[in-house]
Backbone bond lengths (Angstrom), bond angles and torsions (degrees), N, CA, C in turn:
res aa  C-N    CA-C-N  psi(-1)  N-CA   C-N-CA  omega(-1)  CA-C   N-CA-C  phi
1 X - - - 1.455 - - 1.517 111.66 -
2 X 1.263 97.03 -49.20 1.817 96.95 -168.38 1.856 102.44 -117.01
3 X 1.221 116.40 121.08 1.456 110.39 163.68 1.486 151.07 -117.80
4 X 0.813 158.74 115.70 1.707 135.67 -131.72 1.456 91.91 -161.25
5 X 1.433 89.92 112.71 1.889 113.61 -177.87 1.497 100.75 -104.83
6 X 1.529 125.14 122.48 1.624 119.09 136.08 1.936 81.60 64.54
7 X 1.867 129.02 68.14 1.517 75.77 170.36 1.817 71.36 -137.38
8 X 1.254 82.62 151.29 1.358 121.71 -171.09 1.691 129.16 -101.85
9 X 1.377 166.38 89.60 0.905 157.71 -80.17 1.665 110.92 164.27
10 X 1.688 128.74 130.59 0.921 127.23 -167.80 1.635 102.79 -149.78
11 X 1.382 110.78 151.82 0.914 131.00 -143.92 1.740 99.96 -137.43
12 X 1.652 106.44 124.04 1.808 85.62 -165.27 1.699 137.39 20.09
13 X 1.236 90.45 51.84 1.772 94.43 173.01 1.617 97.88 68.11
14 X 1.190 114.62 50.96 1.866 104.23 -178.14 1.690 97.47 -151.19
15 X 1.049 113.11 86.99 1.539 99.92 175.20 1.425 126.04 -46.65
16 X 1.240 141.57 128.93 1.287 141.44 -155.16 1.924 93.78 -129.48
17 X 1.311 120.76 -86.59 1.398 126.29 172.56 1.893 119.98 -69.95
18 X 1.595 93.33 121.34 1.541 87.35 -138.16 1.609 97.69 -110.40
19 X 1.517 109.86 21.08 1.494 112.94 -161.26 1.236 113.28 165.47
20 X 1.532 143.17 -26.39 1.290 134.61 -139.44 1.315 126.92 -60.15
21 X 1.400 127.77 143.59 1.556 112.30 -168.52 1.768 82.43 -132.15
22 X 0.827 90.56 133.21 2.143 102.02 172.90 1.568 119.92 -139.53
23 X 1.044 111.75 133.68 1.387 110.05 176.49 2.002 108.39 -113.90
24 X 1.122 102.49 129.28 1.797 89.40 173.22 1.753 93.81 -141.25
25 X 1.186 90.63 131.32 1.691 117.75 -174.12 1.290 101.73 -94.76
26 X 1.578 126.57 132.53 1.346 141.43 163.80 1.786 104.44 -28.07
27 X 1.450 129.27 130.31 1.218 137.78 172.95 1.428 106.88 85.02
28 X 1.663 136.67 -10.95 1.044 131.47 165.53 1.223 130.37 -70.13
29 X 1.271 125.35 165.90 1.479 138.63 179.57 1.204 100.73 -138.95
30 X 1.687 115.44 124.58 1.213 121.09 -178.87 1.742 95.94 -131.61
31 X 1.475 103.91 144.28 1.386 112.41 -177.00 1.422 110.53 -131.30
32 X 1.609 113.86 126.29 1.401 119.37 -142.93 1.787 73.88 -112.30
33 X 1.504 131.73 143.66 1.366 159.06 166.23 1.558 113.45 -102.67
34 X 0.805 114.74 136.73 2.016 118.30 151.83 1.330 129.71 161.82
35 X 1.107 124.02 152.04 1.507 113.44 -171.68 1.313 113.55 -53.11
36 X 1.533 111.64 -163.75 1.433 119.05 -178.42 1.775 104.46 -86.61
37 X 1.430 111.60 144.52 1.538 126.56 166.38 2.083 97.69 80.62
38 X 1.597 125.84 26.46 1.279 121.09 -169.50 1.515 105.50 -98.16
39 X 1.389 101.61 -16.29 1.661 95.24 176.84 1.438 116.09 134.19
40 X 1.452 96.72 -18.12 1.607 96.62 -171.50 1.537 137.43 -37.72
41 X 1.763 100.24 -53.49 1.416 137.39 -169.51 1.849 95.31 -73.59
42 X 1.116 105.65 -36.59 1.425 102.89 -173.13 1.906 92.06 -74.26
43 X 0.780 123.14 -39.64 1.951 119.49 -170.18 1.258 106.17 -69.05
44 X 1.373 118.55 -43.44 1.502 118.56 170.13 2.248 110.29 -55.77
45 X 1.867 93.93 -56.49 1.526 61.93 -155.41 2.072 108.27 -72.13
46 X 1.270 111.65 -11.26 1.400 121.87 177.60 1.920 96.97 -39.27
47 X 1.287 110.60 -61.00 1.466 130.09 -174.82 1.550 94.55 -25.14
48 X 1.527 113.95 -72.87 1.788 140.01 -174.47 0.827 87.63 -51.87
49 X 1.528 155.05 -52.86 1.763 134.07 -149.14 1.905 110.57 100.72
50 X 1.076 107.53 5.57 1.659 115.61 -165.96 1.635 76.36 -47.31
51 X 1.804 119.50 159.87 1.345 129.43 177.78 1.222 110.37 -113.04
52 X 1.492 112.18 27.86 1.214 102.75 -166.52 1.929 102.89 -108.99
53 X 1.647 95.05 -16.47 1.087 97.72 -165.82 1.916 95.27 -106.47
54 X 1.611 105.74 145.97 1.628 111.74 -169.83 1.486 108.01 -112.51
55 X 0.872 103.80 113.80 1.618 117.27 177.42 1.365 110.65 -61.26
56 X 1.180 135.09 105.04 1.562 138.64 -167.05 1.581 101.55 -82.23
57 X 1.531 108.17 -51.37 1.649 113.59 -177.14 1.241 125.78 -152.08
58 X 1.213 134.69 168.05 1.704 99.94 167.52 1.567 101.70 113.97
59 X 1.428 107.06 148.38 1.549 121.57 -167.63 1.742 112.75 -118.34
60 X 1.421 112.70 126.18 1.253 117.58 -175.54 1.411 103.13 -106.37
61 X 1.420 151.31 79.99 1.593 145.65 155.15 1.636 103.55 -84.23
62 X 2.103 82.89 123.94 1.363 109.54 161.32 1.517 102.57 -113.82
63 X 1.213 119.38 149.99 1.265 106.48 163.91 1.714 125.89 50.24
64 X 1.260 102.67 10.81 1.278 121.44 -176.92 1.503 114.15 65.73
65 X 1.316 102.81 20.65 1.705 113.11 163.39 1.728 121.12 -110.19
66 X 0.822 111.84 124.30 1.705 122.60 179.81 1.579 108.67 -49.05
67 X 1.614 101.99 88.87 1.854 102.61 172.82 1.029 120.43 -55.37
68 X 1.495 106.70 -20.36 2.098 94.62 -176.98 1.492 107.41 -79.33
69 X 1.366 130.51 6.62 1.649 118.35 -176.05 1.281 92.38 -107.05
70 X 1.481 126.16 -10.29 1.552 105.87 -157.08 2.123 88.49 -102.27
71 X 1.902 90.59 149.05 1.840 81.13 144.54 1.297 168.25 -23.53
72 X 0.986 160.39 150.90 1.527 136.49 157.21 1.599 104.31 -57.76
73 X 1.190 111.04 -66.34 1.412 99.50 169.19 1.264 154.69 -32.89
74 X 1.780 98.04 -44.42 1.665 105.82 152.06 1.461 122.08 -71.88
75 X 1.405 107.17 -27.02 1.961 89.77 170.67 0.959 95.72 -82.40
76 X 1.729 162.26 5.60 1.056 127.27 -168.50 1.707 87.39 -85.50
77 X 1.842 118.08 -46.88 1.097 142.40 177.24 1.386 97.33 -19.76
78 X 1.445 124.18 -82.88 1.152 142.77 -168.93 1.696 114.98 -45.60
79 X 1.242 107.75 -31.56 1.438 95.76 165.40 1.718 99.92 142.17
80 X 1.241 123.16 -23.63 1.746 128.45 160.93 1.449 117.29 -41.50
81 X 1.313 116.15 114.50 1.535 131.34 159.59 1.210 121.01 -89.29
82 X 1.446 122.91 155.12 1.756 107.01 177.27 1.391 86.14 -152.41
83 X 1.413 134.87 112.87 1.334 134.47 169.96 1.616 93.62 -93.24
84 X 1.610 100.42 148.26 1.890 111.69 -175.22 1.268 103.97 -93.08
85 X 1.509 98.39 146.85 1.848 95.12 152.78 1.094 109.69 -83.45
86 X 0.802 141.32 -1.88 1.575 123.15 168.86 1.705 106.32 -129.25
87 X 0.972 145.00 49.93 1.263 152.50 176.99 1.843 118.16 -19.16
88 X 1.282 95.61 122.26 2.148 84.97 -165.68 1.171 99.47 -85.12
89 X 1.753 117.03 175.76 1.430 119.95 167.92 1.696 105.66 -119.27
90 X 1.389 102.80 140.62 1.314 135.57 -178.42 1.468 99.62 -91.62
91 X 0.885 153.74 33.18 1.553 143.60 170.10 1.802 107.19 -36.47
92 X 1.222 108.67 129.02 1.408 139.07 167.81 1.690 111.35 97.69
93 X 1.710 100.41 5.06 1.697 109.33 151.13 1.286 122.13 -81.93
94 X 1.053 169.98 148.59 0.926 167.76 -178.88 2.002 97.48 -106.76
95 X 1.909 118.88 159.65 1.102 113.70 -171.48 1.464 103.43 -83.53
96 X 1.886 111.12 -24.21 1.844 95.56 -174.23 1.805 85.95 -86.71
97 X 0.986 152.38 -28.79 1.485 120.08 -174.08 1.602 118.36 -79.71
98 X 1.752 128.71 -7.27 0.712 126.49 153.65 1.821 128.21 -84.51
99 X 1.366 121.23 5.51 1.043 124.64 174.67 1.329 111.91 -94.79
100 X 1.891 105.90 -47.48 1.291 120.95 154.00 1.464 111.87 0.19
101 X 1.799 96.36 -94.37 1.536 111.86 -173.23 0.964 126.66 -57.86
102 X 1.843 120.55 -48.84 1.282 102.70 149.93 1.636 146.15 -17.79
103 X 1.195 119.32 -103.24 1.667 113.60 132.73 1.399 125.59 24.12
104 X 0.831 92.17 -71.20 2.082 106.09 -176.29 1.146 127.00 -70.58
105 X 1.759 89.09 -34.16 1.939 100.48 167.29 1.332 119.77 -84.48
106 X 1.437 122.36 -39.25 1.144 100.50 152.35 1.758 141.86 -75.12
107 X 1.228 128.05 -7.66 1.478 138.62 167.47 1.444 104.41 -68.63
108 X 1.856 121.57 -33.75 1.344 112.37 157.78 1.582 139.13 -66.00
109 X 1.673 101.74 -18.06 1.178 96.22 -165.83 1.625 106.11 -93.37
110 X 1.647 107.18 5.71 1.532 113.75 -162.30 1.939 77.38 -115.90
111 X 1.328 133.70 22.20 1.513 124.45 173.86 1.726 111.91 60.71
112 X 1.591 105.50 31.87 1.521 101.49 172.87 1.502 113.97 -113.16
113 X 1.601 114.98 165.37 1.256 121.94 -162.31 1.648 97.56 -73.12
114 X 1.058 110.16 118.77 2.364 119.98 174.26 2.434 77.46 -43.34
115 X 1.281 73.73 156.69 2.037 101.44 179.57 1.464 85.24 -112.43
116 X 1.421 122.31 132.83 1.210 148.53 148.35 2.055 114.48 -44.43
117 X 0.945 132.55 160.80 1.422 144.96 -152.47 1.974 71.88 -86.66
118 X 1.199 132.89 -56.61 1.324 104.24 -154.81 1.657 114.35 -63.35
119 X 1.597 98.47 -41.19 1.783 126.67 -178.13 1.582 84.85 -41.22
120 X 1.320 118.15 -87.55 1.588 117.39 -168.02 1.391 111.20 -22.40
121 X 1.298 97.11 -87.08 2.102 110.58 178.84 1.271 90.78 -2.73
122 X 1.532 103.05 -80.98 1.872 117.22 -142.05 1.833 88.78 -51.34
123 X 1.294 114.96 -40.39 1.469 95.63 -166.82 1.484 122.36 -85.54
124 X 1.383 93.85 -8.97 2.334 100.89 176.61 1.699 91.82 -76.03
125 X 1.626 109.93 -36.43 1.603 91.81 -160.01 1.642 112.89 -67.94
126 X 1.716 117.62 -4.08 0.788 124.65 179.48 1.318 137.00 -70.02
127 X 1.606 88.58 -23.08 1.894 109.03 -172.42 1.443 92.81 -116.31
128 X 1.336 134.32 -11.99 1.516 129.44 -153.43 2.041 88.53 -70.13
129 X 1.393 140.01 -40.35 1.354 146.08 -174.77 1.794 99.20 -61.31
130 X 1.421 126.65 -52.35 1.172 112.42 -165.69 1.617 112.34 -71.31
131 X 2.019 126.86 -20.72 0.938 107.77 150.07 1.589 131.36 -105.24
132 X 1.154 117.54 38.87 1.900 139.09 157.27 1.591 92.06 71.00
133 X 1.279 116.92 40.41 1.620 120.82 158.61 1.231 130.99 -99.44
134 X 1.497 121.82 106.28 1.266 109.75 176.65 1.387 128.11 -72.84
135 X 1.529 103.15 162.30 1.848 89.01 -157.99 1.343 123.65 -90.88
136 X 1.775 110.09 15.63 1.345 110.88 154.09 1.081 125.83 -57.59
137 X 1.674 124.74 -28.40 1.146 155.79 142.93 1.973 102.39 7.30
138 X 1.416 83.65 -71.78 1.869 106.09 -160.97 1.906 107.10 -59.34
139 X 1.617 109.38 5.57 1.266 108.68 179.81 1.246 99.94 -135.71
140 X 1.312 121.96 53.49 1.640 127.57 167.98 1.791 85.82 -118.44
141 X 1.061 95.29 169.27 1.871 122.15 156.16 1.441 111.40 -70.31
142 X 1.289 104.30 140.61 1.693 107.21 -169.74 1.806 119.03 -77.52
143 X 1.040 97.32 93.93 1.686 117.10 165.06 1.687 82.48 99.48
144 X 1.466 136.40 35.21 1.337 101.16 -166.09 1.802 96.37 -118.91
145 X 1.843 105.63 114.12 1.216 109.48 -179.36 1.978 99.40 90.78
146 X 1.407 109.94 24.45 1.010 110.20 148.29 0.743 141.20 -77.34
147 X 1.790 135.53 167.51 1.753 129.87 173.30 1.642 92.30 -110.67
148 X 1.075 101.88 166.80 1.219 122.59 -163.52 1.359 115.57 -50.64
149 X 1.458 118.01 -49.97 1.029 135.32 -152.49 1.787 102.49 -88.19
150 X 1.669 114.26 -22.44 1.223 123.58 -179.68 1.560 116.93 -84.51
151 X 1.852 88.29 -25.05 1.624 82.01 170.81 2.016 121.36 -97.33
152 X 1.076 110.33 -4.70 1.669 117.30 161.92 2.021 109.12 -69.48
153 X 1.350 93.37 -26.15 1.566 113.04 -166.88 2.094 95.47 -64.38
154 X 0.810 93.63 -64.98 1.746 126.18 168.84 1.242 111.76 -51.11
155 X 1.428 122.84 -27.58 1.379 112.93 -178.89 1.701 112.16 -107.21
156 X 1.019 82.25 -22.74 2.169 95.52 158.34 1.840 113.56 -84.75
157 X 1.137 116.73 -19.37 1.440 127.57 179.02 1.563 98.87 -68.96
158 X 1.407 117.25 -68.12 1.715 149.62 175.76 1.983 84.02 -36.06
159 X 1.102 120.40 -74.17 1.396 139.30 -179.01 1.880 110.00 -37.75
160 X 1.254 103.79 -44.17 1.330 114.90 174.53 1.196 117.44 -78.13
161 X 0.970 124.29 -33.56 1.803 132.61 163.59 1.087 123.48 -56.88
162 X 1.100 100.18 -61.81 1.588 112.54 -179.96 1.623 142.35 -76.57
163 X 1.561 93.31 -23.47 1.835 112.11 135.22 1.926 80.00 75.38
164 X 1.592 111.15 40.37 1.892 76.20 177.89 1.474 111.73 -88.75
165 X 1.517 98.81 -160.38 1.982 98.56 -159.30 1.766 87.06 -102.60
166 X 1.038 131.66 5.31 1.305 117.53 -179.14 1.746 102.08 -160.29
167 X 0.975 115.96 116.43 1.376 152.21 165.48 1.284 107.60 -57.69
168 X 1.244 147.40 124.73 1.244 150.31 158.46 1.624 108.76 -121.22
169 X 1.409 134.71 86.96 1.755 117.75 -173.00 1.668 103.17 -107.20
170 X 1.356 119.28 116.63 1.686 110.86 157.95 1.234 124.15 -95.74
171 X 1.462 103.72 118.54 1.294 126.88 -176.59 1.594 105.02 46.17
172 X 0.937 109.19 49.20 1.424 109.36 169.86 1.749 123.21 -46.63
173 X 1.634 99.97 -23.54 1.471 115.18 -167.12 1.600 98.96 -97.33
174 X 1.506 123.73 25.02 1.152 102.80 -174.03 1.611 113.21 -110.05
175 X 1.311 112.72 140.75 1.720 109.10 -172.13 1.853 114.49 96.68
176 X 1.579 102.62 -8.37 1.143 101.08 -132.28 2.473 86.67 -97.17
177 X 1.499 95.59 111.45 1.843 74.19 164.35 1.498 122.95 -69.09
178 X 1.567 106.18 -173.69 1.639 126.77 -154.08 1.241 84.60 -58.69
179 X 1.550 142.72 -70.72 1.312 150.25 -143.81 1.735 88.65 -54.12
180 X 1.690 99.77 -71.06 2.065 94.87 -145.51 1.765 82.34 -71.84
181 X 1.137 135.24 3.79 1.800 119.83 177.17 1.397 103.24 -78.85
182 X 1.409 128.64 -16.41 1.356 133.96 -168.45 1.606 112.75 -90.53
183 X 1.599 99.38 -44.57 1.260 106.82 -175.03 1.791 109.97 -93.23
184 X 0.998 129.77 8.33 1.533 151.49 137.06 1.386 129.63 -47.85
185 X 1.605 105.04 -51.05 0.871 124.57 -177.30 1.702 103.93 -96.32
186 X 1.127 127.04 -42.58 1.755 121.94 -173.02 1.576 100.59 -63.57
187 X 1.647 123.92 -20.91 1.510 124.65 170.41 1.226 123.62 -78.87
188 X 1.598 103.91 -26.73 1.512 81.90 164.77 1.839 120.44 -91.44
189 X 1.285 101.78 -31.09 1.460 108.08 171.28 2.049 106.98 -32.73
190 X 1.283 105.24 -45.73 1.180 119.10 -176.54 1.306 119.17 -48.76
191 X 1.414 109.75 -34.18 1.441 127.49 -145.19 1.674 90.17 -100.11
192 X 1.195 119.41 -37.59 1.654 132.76 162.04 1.120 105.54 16.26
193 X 1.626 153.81 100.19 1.482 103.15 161.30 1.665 87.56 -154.04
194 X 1.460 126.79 158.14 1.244 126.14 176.25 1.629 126.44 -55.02
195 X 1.260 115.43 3.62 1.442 111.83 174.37 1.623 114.11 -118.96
196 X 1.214 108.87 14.14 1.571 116.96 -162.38 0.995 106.63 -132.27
197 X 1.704 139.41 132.67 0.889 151.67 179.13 1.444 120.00 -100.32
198 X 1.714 139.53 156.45 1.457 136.66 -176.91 1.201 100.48 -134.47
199 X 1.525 124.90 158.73 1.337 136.15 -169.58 1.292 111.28 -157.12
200 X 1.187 121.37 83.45 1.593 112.95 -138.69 1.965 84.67 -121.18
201 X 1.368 106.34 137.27 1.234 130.67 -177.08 1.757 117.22 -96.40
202 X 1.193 126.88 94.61 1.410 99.38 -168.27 1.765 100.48 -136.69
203 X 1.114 116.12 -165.11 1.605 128.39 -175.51 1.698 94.88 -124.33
204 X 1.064 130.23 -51.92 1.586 142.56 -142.86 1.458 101.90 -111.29
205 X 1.812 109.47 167.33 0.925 111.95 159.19 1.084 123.47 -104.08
206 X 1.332 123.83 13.10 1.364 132.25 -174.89 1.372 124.72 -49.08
207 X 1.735 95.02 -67.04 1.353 106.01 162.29 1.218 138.60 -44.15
208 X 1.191 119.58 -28.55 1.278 144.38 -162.28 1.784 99.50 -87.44
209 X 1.453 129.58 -6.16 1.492 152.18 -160.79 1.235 97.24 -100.50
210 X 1.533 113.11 -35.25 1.646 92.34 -171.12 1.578 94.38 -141.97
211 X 1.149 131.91 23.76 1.767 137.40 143.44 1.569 107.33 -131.12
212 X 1.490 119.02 104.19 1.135 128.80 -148.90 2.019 84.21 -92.59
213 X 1.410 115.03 145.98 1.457 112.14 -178.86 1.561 106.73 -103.47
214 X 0.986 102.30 165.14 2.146 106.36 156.38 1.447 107.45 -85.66
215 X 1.167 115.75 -49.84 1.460 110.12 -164.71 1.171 101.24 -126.84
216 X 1.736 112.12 127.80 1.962 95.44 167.37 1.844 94.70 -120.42
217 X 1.263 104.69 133.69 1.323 125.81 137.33 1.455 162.05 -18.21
218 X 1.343 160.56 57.37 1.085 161.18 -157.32 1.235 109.54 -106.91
219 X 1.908 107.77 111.16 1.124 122.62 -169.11 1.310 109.95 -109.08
220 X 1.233 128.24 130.59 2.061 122.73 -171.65 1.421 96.18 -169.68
221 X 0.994 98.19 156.88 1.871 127.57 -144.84 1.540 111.03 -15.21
222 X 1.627 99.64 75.06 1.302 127.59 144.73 2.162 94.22 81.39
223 X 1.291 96.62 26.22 1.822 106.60 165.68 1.458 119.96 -157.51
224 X 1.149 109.98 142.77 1.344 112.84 176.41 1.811 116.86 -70.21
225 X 1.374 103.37 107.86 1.559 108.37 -178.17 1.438 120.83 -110.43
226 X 1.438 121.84 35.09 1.192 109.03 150.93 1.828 80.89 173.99
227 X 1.520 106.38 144.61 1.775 118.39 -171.12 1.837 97.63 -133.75
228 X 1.044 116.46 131.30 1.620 119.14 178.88 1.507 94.35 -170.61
229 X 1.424 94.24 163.36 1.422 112.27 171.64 1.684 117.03 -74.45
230 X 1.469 104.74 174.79 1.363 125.74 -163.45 1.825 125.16 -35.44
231 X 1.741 101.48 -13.06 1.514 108.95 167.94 1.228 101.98 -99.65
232 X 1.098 141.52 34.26 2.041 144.35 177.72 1.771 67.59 -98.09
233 X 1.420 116.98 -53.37 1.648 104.92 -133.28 2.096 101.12 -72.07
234 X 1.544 110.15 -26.32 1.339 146.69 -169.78 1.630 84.82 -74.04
235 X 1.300 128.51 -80.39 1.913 119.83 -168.60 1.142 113.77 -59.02
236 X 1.854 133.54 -17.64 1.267 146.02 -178.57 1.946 91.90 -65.30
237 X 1.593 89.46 -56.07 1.792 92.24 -165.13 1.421 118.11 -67.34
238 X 1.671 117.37 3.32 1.328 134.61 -163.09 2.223 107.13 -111.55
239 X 1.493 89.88 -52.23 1.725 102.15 -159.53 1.573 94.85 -108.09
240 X 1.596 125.09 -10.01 1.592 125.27 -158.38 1.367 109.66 50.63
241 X 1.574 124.53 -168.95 1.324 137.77 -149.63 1.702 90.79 -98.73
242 X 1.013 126.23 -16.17 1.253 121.97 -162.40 2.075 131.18 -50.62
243 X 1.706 77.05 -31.71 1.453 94.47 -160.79 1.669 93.76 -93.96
244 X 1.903 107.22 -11.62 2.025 103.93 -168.62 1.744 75.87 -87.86
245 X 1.060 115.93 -57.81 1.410 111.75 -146.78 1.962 111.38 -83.00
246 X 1.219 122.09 25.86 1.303 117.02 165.92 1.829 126.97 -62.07
């Protein structure tokens, strides 16, 4: 599903991602590790198209289409998610008219009929229980005068709607207590499915406790230096990065 050869990426004239090659297979969950300033945040938003970040070299296949030519918009089109760590607020959007449009733009870009304000409702109120939002909720401003935990809540909600084929979350688990870490995690578990891929960005192993991965990751000075399954993420939480990333 997702492929990333040799790709390289800089950040105000500072190379940060210095190589990365990744493979993520339809139905996988891959969980990327590393200290602070290793590159992570920069791979996620490169993924989205942010313009801030310059692709020096290096191959992005989604879908067997080259992500670095397309938009943010067209990968979002195409099926790319990117939940924030730090999620902004839109004040004077409201969350059902921004799901609305959301929604609509992509059901257009796949040649489907836009859902009317009631069609939507009936279908947010459907998912609004699996992330513990009530649906007075859906008539606030988006993330605006949220707590932390309501706005990760919202960005797995957004995630549930929109059903894309590849998951991208940074640090979604961060800030977040035992309660909203559970119900974070039971949404994406949810989201599970053999045609969809995850790319999950984290610091901890916490997360990693109750969305179990295939592959976890260790990312350090701007390359991935060591890839193993779900006890890479267990000796990280034991010895730290110190001893992968020398």
């Amino acid at each position: 599903m997702l492929q990333i050869r040799d790709l390289a990426v800089s950040v105000d004239d500072k190379t940060i991602l210095k190589g990365i090659n990744l493979t993520v297979n339809a139905g996988e969950v891959h969980a990327i590790m590393g200290p602070n300033g290793s590159g992570k945040s920069v791979l996620t938003r490169t993924l989205s198209g942010d313009p801030q970040y310059r692709v020096e070299r290096g191959q992005v296949l989604f879908k067997q289409r080259n992500l670095l030519e397309l938009e943010p918009e067209e990968r979002a089109r195409l099926g790319v998610f990117l939940g924030f760590q730090y999620p902004v607020s839109i004040p004077g959007v409201s969350n059902v008219q921004f799901l609305k449009a959301a929604l609509n733009a992509q059901r257009e870009a796949c040649g489907e009929e836009p859902l009317d304000a009631m069609q939507l409702l009936e279908k947010v109120r459907e998912l609004l229980p699996l992330v513990d939002l009530n649906p007075a909720f859906l008539q606030r401003a988006v993330n605006d005068g949220f707590s932390g935990g309501e706005k990760k809540r919202n960005e797995i909600l957004q995630m549930l709607l929109l059903e894309p084929a590849l998951c991208v979350l940074d640090e979604t688990d961060s800030g977040l207590d035992v309660d909203a870490l559970k119900t974070v995690a039971d949404g994406i578990n949810h989201m599970r499915a053999p045609q969809r891929g995850f790319l999950l960005i984290t610091h901890y192993q916490r997360l990693l406790n109750y969305v179990k991965p295939d592959v976890v990751h260790i990312l350090a000075r701007g390359k991935i230096v060591a890839s193993g399954g779900p006890e890479l993420a267990l000796e990280v939480e034991q010895k730290g990065y110190q001893h992968l990333a020398a």
